[in-house]
Structure formats: structure tokens, C-alpha cells
C-alpha positions, 0 to 999 in steps of 0.5 A, a space after each residue: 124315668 132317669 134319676 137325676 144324680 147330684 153334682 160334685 161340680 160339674 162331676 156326677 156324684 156316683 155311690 159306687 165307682 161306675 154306678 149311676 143313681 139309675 141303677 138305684 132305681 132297681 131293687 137287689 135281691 141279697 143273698 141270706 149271707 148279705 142279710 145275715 152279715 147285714 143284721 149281725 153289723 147292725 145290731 153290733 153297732 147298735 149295741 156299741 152305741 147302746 153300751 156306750 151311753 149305758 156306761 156313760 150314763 149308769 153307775 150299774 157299767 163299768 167297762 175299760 175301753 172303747 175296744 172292749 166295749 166294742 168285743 162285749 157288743 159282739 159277745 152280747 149279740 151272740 149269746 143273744 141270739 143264741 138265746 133267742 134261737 134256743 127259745 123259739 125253737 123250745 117255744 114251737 116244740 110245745 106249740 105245735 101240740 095239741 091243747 091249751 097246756 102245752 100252750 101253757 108249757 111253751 110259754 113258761 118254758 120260753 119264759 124260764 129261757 129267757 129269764 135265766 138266760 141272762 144270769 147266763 150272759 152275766 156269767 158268760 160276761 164276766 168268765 170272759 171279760 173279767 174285770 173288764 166289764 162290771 155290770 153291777 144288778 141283775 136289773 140293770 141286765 135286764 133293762 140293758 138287754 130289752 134296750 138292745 132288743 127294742 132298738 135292734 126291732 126298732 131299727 128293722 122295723 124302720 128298714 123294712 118300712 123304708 122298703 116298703 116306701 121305696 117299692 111304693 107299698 106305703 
């Protein structure tokens, strides 16, 4: 069944020039870079909205300009997930041993990884930014990072819902 596509007056309104909304109806399947790109320029835009009220909004953040907001979203997702990648991959080490005390030792090694990671991504802020960017306490990293992480689960959670929706998987 076609799908109607809205009118600009007496003109169909098209997403793409030469695209109709019936071409919609069809699923694509992206490329692993799509999806990479994809995520990486949502989560970075997240983290400059999330970075934006978090200065606007804390005491505990002090950063220049909107240009260097934007640079310490960028810097933040890629230690983030440099982070995260260097946990799950230490995680799965000792998971995929026998017995409950490498079980025990994945878990604190994962742990330690990503507590000390953000002294870390402090650190690595200031190298870089200088005194650009002032993010004054340990805490307030913490709670700007777990902010930045629950959004960016948040928001592929809702993607995928979206698509489940679309697919009629509801």
C-alpha cells in the first residue's frame, strides 16, 4: 500500500531529491561505518548538549566557548570509549576462565578500569584544554560521565525501540 507523501501546496514534500515516502516503507541496511559515523555524531552531539547545561548549570564547569565545548565532547567520547573498550576487553579476559575467582577478578579489574579511568580523562582534559576547560572535583566527573553514558544508552535504546516499531516487532 502506497504512502501518501505530505503536500507543500500542490507539491509533494520528498526527504531526498527524487525520493518519494514509498521508498521509506522499505528498511536499509547501513554499512558497519554508517552505523559507526551514526553513533559517534550522536553521542557527540549529546555530549555537547549534556556539556552545555552541566556549565550552564554547575559551578563545578567552567568552559570558554561553545567551540571548546564542542572539541571537549569530542575528546570525551573518544577516551570514553577508548575506556570502555579497554574495560570489556580486560572484562572478557578473565570471563572466559574457569571458576568464580576469575569471575571475582574480571569484575574488580573492570572496576578499577573504570574508576581510574576518569582521573585519566581529567588529566588528559586539562593536558589538552588547559585553562579552557576547569571541571573542579573528581565527583563532578563521575556524575558528568555516568550523565553522558546514561543518555547515549538512553537514546539507542529508543532507536532501537523505534525500529523494532517500524519492523511491526512492537
Amino acid at each position: 500500500m502506497p504512502v501518501d507523501s505530505p503536500m507543500v501546496g500542490d507539491q509533494p514534500l520528498d526527504l531526498v531529491p527524487g525520493e518519494t515516502h514509498d521508498d521509506l516503507a522499505e528498511p536499509v541496511a547501513a554499512s558497519r561505518s554508517q552505523r559507526l559515523f551514526l553513533s559517534w555524531m550522536t553521542s557527540i552531539l549529546l555530549n555537547i548538549v549534556i556539556l552545555g547545561l552541566f556549565v550552564e548549570y554547575s559551578d563545578s564547569f567552567i568552559i570558554d566557548s561553545f567551540t571548546i565545548v564542542i572539541f571537549t565532547a569530542f575528546v570525551l567520547k573518544a577516551l570514553l570509549s577508548i575506556t570502555l573498550a579497554v574495560e570489556h576487553q580486560v572484562r572478557n579476559f578473565f570471563w572466559r576462565r574457569e571458576g568464580l575467582a576469575f569471575r571475582a577478578a574480571g569484575i574488580l579489574a573492570a572496576w578499577a578500569i573504570l574508576f581510574g579511568s576518569k582521573f585519566v580523562i581529567l588529566e588528559a582534559v586539562n593536558f589538552i584544554f588547559r585553562e579552557h576547560v576547569e571541571i573542579e572535583g573528581f565527583i563532578a566527573l563521575i556524575v558528568l560521565v555516568i550523565t553522558m553514558i546514561v543518555v547515549e544508552w538512553t537514546a539507542e535504546a529508543i532507536y532501537k525501540r523505534l525500529a523494532a516499531i517500524r519492523l511491526g516487532n512492537s
